[in-house]
C-alpha positions in Angstrom: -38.1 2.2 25.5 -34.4 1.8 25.5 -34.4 -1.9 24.8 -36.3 -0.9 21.2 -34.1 1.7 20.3 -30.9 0.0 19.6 -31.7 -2.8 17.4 -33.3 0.2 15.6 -30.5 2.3 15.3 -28.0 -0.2 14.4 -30.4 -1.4 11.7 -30.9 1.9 10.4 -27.2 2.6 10.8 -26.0 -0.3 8.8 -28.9 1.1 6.1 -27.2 4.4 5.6 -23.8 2.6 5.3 -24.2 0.7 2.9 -26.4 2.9 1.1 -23.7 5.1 1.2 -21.3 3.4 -0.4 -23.0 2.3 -3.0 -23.7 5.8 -3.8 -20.0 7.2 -3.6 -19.4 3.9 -5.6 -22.1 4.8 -8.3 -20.9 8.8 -8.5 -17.0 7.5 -8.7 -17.7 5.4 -11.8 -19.9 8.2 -13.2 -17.2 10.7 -12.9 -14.6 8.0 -14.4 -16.8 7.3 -17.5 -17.2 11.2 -18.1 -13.7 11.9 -18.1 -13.3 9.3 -20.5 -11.9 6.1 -18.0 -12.8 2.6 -18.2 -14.3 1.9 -14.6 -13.3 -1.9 -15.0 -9.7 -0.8 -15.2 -10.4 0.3 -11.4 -11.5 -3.6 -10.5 -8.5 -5.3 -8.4 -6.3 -6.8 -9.5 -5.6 -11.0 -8.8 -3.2 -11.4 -6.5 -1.8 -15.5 -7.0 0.4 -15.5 -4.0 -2.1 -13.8 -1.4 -2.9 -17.5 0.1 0.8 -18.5 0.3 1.3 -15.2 2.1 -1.3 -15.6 4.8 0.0 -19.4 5.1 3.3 -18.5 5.9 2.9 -15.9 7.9 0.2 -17.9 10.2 2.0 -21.0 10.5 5.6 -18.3 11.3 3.2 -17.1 14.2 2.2 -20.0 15.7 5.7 -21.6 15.5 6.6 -18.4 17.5 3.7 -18.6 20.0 4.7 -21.9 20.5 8.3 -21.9 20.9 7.5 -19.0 23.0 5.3 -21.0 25.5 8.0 -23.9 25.3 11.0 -21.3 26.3 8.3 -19.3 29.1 7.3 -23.3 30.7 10.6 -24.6 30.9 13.9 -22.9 30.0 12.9 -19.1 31.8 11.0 -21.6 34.8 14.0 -23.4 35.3 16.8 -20.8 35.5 14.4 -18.2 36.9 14.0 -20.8 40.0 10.0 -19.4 40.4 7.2 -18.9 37.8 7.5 -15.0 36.9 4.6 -13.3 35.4 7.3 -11.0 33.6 7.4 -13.1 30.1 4.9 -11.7 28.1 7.3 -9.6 25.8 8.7 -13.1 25.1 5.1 -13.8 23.5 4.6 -10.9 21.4 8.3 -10.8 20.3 8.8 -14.5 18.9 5.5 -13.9 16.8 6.3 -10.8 15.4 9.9 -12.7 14.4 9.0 -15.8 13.2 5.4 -13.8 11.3 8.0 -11.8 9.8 10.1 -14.6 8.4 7.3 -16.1 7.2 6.4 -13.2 5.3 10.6 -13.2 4.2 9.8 -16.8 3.1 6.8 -15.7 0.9 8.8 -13.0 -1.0 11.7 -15.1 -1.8 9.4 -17.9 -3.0 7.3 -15.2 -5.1 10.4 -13.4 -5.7 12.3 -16.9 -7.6 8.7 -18.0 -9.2 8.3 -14.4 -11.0 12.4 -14.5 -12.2 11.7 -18.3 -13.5 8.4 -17.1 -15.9 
């Protein structure tokens, strides 16, 4: 009995979702049309630099991960005279650095391309 009632309530869950939002989609743009609002003003906007964003900041993170694993395998191995499990911060740190200049990258490239128009 329990083996049928899962699948069942994850269908019937994902139902009721998106039948909800469709309907709290449906009531917005009702409510914006009687007030007198064009619904397509609403749409989102394009955004021309989103895949030079997500570049940058990928490629920012895996330089990090990987100048992180080249720094925990040989500089931290050699000075620390044994392999310490201590080096994850190392890790997480470098990604969030080099992610971040990535993004930094990204603005000043949208930033100059925007100034130039």
């Amino acid at each position: 009995m329990e083996g049928i009632l899962v699948p069942i309530l994850i269908s019937l869950g994902a139902f009721a979702m998106v039948f909800g939002l469709r309907y709290l989609a449906n009531k917005e743009n009702m409510a914006m049309i009687q007030n007198g609002i064009d619904p397509k003003l609403n749409r989102p906007q394009p955004q021309p630099y989103k895949n030079l964003k997500w570049g940058l900041l990928l490629m920012g993170a895996g330089i990090g991960l990987f100048l992180a694993y080249i720094l925990d395998h040989t500089i931290l191995n050699y000075y620390g005279g044994f392999r310490s499990r201590d080096n994850e911060a190392i890790y997480f740190s470098l990604i969030g650095i080099f992610g971040g200049l990535g993004l930094f990258i990204s603005y000043l490239i949208e930033k100059k391309n925007t100034l130039d128009k």
